[in-house]
C-alpha positions as a printed Julia matrix, in Angstrom:
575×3 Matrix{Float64}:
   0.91    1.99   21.4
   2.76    5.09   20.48
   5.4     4.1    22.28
   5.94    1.28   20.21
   6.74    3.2    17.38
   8.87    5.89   19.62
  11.03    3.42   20.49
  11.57    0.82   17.48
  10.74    3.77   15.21
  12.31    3.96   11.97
  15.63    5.12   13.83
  16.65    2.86   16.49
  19.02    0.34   16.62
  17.0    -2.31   14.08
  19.39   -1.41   11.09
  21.92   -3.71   12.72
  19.7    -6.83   11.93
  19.21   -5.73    8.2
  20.5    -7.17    5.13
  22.81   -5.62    2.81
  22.0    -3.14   -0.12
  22.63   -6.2    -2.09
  19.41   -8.09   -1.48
  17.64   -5.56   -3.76
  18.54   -6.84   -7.1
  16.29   -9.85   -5.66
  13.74   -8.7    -7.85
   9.79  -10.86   -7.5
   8.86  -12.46  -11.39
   5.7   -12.61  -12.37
   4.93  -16.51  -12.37
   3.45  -18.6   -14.79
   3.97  -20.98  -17.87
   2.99  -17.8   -19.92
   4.48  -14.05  -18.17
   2.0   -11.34  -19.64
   3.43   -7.85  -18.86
   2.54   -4.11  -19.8
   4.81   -1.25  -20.04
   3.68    0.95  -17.19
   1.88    0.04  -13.94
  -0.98    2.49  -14.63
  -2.56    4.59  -17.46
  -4.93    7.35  -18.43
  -7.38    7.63  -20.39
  -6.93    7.23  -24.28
  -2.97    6.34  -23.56
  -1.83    3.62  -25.79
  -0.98    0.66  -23.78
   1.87   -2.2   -24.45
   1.75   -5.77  -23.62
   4.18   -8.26  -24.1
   4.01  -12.06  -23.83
   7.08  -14.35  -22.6
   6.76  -16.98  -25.07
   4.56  -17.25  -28.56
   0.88  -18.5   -28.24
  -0.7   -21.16  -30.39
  -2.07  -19.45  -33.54
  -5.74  -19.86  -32.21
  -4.78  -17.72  -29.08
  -6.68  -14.41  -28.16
  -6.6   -11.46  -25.99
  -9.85  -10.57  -24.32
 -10.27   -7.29  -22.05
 -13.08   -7.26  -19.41
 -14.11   -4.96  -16.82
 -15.99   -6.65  -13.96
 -17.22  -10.04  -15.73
 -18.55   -8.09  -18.87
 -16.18   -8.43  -22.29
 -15.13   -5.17  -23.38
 -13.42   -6.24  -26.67
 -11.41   -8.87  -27.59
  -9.07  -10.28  -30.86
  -6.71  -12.49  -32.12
  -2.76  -12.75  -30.42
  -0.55  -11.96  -33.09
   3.44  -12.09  -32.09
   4.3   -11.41  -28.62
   3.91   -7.92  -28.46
   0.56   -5.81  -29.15
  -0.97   -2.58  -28.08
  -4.59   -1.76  -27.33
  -5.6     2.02  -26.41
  -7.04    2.67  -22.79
 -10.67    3.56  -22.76
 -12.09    7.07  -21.98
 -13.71    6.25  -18.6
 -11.67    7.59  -16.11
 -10.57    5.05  -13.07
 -11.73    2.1   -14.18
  -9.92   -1.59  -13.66
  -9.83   -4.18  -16.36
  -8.83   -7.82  -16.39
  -6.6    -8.69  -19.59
  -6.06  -12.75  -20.32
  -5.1   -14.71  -23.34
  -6.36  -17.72  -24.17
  -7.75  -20.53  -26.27
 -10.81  -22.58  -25.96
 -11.02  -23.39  -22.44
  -7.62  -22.61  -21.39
  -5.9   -19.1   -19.86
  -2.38  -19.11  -21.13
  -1.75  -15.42  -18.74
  -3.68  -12.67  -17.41
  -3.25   -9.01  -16.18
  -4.82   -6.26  -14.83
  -4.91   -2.32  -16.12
  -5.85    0.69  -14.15
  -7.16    3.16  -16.11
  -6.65    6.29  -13.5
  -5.92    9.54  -14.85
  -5.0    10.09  -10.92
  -3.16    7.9    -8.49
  -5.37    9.06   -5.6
  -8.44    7.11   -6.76
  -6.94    3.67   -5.93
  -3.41    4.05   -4.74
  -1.03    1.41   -4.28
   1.69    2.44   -2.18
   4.98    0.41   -2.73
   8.44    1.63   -0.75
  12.06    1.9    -1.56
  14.68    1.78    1.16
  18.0     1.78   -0.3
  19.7     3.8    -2.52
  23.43    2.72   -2.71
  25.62    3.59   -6.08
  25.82    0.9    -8.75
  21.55   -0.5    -8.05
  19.93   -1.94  -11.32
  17.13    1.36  -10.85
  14.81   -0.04  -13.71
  14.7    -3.22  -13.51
  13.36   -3.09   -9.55
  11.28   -0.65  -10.66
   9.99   -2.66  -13.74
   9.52   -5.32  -11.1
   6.79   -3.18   -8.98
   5.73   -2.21  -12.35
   3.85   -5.8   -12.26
   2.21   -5.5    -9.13
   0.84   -2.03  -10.4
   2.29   -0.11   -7.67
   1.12    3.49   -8.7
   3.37    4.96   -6.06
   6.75    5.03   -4.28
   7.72    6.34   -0.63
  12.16    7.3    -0.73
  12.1     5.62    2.82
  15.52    7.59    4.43
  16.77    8.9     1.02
  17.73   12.47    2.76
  20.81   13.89    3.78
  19.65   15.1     7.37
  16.1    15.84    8.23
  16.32   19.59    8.69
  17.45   19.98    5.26
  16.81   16.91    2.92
  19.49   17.21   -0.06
  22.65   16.78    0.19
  25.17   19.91   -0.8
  23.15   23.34   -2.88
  20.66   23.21   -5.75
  24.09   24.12   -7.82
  26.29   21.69   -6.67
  24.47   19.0    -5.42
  26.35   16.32   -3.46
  26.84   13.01   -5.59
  27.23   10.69   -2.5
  26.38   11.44    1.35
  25.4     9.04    4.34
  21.88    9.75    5.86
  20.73    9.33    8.99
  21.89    5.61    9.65
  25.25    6.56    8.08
  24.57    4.39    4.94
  25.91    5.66    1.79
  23.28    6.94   -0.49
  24.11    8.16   -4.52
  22.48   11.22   -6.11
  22.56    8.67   -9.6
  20.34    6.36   -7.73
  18.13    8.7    -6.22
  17.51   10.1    -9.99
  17.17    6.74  -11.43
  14.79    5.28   -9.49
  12.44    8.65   -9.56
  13.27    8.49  -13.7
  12.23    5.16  -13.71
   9.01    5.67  -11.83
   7.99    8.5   -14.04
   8.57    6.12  -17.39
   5.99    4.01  -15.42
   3.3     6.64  -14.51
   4.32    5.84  -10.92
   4.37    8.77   -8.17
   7.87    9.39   -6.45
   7.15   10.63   -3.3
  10.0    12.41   -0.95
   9.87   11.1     2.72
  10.71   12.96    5.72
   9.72   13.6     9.07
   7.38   16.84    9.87
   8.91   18.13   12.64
  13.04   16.47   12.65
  16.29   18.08   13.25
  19.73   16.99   13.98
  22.38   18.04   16.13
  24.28   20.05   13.75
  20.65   22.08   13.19
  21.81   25.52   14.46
  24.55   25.84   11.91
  22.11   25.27    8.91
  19.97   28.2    10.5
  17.29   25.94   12.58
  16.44   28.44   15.48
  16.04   27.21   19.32
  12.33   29.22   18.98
  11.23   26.18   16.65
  11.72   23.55   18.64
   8.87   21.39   21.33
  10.83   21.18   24.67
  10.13   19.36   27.43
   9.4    21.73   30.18
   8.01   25.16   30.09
  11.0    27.02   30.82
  12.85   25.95   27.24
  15.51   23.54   29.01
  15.43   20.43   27.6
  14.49   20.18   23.82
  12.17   17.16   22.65
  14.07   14.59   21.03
  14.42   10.63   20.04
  17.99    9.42   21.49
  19.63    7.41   18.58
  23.04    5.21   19.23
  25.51    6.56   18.23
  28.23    5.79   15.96
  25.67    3.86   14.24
  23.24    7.22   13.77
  24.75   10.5    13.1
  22.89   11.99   15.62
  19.64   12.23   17.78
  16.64   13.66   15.97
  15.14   16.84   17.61
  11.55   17.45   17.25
  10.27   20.79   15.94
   7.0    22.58   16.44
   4.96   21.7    13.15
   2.79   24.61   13.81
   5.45   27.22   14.11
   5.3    28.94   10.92
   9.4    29.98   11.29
   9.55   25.85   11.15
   7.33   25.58    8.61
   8.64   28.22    6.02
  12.61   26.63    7.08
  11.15   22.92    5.99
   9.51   24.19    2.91
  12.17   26.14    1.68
  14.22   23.1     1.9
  12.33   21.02    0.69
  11.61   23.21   -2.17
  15.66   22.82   -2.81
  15.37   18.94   -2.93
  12.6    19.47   -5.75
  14.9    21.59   -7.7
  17.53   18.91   -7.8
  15.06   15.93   -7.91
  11.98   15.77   -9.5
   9.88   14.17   -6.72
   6.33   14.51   -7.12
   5.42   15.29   -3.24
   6.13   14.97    0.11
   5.36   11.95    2.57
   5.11   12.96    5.78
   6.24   11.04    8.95
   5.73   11.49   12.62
   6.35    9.49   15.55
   3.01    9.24   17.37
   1.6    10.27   20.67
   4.84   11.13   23.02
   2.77   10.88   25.71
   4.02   13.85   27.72
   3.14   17.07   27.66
   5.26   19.69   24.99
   5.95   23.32   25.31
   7.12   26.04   22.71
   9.51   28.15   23.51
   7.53   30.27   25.29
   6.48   27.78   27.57
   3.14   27.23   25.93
   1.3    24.18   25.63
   1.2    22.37   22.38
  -1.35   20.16   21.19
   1.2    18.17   18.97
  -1.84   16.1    17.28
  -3.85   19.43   15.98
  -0.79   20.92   14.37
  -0.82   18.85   11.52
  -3.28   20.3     9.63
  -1.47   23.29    9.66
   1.98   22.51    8.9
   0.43   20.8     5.84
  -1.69   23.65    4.9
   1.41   25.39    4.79
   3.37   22.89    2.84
   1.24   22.83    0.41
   1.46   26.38    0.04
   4.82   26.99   -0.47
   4.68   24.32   -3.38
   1.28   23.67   -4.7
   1.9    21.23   -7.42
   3.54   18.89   -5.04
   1.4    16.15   -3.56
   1.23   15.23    0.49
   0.68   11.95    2.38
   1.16   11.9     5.87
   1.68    9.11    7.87
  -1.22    8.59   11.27
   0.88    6.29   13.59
  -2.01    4.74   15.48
  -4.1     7.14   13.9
  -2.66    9.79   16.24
  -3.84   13.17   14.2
  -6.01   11.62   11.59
  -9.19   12.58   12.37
  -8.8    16.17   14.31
  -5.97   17.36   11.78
  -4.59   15.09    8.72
  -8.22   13.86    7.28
  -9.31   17.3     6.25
  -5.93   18.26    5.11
  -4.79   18.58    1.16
  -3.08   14.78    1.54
  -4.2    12.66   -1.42
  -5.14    9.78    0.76
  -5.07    8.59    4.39
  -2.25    6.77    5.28
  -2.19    4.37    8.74
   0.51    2.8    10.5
  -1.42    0.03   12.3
   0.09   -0.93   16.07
  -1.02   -2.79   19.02
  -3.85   -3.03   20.33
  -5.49   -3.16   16.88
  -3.9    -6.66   15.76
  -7.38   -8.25   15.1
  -8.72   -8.98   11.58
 -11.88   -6.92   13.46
 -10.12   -3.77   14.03
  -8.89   -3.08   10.41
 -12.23   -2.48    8.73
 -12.65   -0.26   11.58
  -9.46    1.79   10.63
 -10.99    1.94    7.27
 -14.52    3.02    7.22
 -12.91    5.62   10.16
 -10.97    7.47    7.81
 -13.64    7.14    4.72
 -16.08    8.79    7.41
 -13.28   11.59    8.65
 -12.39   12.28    4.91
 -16.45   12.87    3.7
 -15.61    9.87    1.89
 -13.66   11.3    -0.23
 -10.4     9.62    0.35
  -9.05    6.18   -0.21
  -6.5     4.03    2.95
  -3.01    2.9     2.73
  -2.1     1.17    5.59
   1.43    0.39    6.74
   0.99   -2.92    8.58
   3.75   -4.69    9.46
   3.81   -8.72    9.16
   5.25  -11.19   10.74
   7.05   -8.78   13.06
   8.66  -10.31   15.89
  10.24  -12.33   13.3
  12.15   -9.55   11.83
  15.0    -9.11   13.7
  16.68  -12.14   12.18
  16.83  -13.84    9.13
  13.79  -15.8     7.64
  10.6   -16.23    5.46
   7.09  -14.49    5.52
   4.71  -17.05    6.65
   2.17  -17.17    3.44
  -0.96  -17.35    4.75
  -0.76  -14.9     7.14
   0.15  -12.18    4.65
  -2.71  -13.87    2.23
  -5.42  -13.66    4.64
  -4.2   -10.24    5.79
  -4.4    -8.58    2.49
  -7.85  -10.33    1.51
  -9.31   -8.43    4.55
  -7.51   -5.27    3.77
  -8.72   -5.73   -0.12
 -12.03   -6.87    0.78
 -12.65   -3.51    2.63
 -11.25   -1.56    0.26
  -7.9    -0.75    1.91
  -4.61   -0.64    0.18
  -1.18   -2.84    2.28
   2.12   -0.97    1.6
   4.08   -4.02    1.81
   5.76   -4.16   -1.79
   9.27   -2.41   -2.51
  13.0    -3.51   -2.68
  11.78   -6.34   -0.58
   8.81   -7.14    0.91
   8.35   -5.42    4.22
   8.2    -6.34    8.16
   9.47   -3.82   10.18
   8.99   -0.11   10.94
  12.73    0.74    9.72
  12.17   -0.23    5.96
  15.67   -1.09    5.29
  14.79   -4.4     7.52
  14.99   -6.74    5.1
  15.63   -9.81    7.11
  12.27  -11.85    5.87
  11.55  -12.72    2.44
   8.92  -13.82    0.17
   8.89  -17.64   -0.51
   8.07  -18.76   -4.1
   4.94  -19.45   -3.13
   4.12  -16.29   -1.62
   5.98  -14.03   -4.74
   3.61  -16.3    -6.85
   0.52  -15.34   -4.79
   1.35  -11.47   -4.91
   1.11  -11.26   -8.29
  -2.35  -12.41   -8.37
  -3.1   -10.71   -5.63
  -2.4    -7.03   -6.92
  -3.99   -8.06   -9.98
  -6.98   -8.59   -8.65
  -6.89   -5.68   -6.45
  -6.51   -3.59   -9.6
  -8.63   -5.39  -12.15
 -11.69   -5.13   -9.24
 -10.94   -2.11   -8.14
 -14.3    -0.5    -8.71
 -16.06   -3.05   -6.28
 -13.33   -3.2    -3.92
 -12.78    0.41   -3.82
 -15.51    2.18   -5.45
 -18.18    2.8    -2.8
 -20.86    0.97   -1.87
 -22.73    0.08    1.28
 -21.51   -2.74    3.61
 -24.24   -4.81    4.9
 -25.3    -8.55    6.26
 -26.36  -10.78    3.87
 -27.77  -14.21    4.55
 -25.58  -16.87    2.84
 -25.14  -20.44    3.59
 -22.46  -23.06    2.41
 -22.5   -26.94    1.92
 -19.09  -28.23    3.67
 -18.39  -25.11    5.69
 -19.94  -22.86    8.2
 -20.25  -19.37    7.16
 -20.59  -16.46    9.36
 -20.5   -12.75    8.91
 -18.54  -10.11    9.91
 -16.76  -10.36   12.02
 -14.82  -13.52   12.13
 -15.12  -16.06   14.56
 -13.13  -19.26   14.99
 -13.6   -22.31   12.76
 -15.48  -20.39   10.36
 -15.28  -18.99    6.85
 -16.25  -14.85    7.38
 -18.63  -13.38    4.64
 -18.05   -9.92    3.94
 -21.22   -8.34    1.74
 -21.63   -4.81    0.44
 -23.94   -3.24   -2.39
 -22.33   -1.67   -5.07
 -24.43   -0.07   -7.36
 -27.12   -2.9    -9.05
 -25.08   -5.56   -7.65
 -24.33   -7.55   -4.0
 -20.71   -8.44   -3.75
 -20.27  -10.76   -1.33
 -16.21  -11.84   -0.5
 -15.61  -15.11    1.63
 -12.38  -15.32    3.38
 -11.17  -18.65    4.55
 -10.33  -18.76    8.39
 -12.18  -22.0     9.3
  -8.93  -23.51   10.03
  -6.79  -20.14   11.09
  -4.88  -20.62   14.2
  -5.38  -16.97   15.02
  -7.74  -14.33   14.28
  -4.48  -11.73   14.74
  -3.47  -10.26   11.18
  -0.08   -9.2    12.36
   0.76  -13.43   12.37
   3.23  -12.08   14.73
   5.6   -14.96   15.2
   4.66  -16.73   11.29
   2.37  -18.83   12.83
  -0.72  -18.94   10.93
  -2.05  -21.78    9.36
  -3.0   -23.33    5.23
  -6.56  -22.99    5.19
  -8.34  -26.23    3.64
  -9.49  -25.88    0.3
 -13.58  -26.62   -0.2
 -14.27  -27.48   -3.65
 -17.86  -27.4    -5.08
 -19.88  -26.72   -2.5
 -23.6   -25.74   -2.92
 -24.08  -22.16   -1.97
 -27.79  -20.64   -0.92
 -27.69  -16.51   -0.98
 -30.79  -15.0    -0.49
 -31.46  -11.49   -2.27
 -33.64   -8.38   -2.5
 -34.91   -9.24   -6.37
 -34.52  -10.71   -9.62
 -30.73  -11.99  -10.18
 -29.48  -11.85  -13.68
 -26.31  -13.13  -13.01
 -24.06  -14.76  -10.64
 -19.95  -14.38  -11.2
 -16.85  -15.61   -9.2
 -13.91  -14.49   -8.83
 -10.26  -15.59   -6.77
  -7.08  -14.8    -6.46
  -6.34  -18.43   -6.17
  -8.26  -19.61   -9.47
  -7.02  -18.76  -13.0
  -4.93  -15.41  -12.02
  -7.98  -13.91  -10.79
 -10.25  -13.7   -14.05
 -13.9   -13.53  -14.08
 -16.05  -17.02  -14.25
 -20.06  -16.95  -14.71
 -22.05  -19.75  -12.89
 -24.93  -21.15  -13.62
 -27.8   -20.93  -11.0
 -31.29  -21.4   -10.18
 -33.57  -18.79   -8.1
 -36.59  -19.55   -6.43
 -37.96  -16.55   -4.95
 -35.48  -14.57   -3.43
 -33.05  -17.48   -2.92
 -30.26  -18.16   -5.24
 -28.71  -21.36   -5.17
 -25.03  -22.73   -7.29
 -22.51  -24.35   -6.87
 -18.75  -22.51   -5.86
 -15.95  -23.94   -8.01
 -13.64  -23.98   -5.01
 -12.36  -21.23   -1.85
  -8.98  -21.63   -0.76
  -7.94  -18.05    1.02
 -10.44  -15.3    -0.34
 -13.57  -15.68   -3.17
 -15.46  -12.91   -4.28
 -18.66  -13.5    -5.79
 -20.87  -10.93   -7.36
 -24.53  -10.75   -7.71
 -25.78   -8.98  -10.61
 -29.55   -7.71  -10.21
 -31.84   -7.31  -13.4
């Protein structure tokens, strides 16, 4: 599938379909009667954090902070704005609501991560034209917690990333699709990240080079060629007017490469204070490469090196590298010094099946030690014109991602589609922005069951009004995913009794509403003694925690669910 992203990679002719640099001041809102907000999308430990309300409460209103379903604290709402100080466990997720009585005026989650490599949440920005509101899009992935942001394309050229010298740095130049791109911008967005504990990460390609590459010092002894003899270097062929030039493909294990990029790079650092390096590639090319010297190159084993190296020349900077297809992740980028794996998912893994497998690969290549981002793209055949992102196809999509403990990069200056992130022909619905919102909060409040470990396994579970099955899915069936955490069985239901197909991509926006069950008895049976049973949904009450009353008789639990729409989670708490 490679070839896929070789030839509708991030540089062909797409960027004729996209929408202007205009459609990025259409910012997603946090929905709601009552918009609860908090002044940075992540925290550490002991930091003082900031909420605000939208509107005043009634004077019997309160703010109550959980983690999991257990109250941490809680006190009276006084004004609209109120601070409460992170506690000292390191990354931990919390669920934040006000409320009175019976009723949930708002909620929010907080990630308490003194690292964004515990639980990242990868969000994207594609264009960086003079005159864009920086903040307030910023502020805007601010809600959804995104603890991290890839410059899609903000470089000058690939072979050398900013634009002019560290002492006179260009204010304006055109990257590779000739689009206009502002140093102000650039610095505004990374500035606003920062005031949000976000990570600004700097994207380029590992191994790229344009035609004017000799004349910046790029030697012909770097490059991958073709043939053994040095005739024909390796390149992607870009149209041009519309691209400034092909993009030539260097050796990343040539260390003359290497120490060029780095040195570089180590410019754009000096001008803007990015806080790593994302690293792209194109895939498998599917034909043999040769250095200069007519030797064979193993292109997938020499990423380990070239980010060994990379590392080296600037070791407070943080890497993520991009595995199209998973080409390189487990022989060369999983043992690496990247902060987490990061997969471009392609054909033929478009089942809801073959994403788990994607990540429990990488937590096994890593030592399970690192956490998945994966760049999967919705809706895609779709995106070369204008539209809407079918919402249930993106819902049930991102429950199976979540539920397996997988992060979506799908969040930025619009919500993305396509391989060449400037594509911003489809957007989010109301219904869908809506949905996001609670989605990423309960990613984040749950992240320590979602993310945290645990052991996957196959529970028995049975459900009055629908047929449950587990993993994986089959058609007409709600899918039960179970896995121990700790002294507890979390067990997440996904809805795809009425899905039209069991393809994540939703390719053409086909995918269907789910019907919602409401009420129906569930029967779990267990290993021991339950203490408590607790729900959870993105769908009900923003996500916050609900006990339910139950009845055991030996190692069968029975109670009643309040209601599954797209994704439940319910958590079994042994004594």
């Amino acid at each position: 599938m490679s070839d896929l992203k070789i030839m509708s990679c991030a540089w062909i002719l797409l960027m004729s379909y996209c929408t202007k640099p205009g459609v990025v001041n259409n910012v997603i809102r946090a929905p709601g009667s009552v918009t609860l907000t908090t002044d940075k999308a992540c925290y550490k430990p002991g930091d003082v954090i900031t909420f605000s309300l939208g509107t005043a409460l009634p004077a019997t209103a309160r703010v109550r902070y959980r983690h999991l379903d257990d109250s941490v604290f809680s006190a009276p709402v006084t004004g609209t704005t109120w601070t409460w100080t992170a506690p000292s466990t390191d990354h931990t997720g919390y669920m934040v609501d006000v409320y009175s009585g019976g009723t949930i005026f708002g909620c929010i989650a907080v990630d308490v991560s003194s690292d964004w490599s515990a639980f990242p949440r990868y969000g994207f920005l594609s264009y960086y034209s003079p005159g864009i509101n920086t903040d307030s899009l910023v502020g805007a992935l601010s809600r959804y917690h995104i603890n991290g942001l890839q410059f899609y394309d903000w470089e000058y050229e690939h072979h050398q990333p900013l634009a002019g010298t560290v002492a006179n740095p260009e204010p304006t130049w055109t990257d590779i699709g000739n689009r206009l791109d502002a140093e102000s911008t650039v610095q505004g967005f990374i500035a606003a990240a920062h005031r949000r504990n976000m990570m600004a990460m700097s994207y380029n390609l590992a191994y790229g080079a344009l035609d004017d590459a000799a004349s910046d010092g790029v030697l012909d002894q770097w490059y991958m060629y073709t043939d053994p003899n040095h005739t024909n270097k390796d390149n992607l062929p870009l149209a041009k007017p519309m691209f400034k030039s092909y993009i030539y493909l260097m050796d990343p294990s040539n260390t003359g490469w290497q120490q060029y990029i780095a040195s570089r790079t180590a410019d754009a650092y000096t001008v803007y204070p990015f806080d790593g390096y994302h690293v792209d590639q194109v895939g498998n090319l599917n034909h043999t490469d040769y250095t200069y010297t007519g030797q064979t190159i193993s292109v997938d084993q020499t990423f380990g090196p070239f980010l060994n190296a990379m590392k080296a020349a600037s070791p407070a900077k943080r890497l993520v590298m991009n595995a199209v297809s998973q080409y390189g992740q487990q022989v060369s980028i999983a043992g690496s010094p990247v902060d987490f794996l990061y997969t471009e998912v392609w054909p033929p893994t478009e089942a809801f099946s073959d994403l788990p497998v994607i990540l429990q690969n990488n937590s096994t290549w890593s030592g399970n030690t690192k956490q998945t981002v994966l760049a999967a793209y919705m809706d895609y055949n779709n995106s070369n014109t204008p539209g809407f992102f079918n919402t249930p196809g993106v819902l049930l999509a991102d429950a199976v991602i979540f539920a397996f403990g997988g992060d979506h990069l799908e969040l930025g200056d619009h919500m993305l589609a396509n391989e060449y992130f400037p594509n911003s022909n489809l957007q989010m619905k109301p219904d869908l922005q809506a949905a996001m919102v609670h989605y990423y909060d309960f990613l984040t409040a749950y992240e320590n069951l979602l993310r945290g470990g645990g052991a996957f396994n196959n529970a028995t579970l049975t459900a009055s009004g629908f047929t449950v099955n587990a993993w994986p899915p089959v058609s007409g069936s709600v899918v039960a995913v179970c896995k121990s955490v700790g002294n507890s069985e979390v067990v997440h239901l996904i809805n795809l009794s009425g899905a039209s197909t069991l393809d994540w991509r939703d390719t053409y926006g086909n995918q269907t509403v789910p019907p919602v069950y409401q009420n129906s008895t569930i029967t779990f049976s267990t290993t021991g003694p339950v203490k408590r049973v607790w729900f959870a949904s993105p769908e009900v009450n923003g996500g916050t925690p609900q006990t339910l009353p139950f009845s055991q008789a030996g190692n069968t639990i029975t109670f009643s669910l309040p209601s599954l729409q797209y994704w439940d989670m319910m958590v079994f708490d042994y004594q």
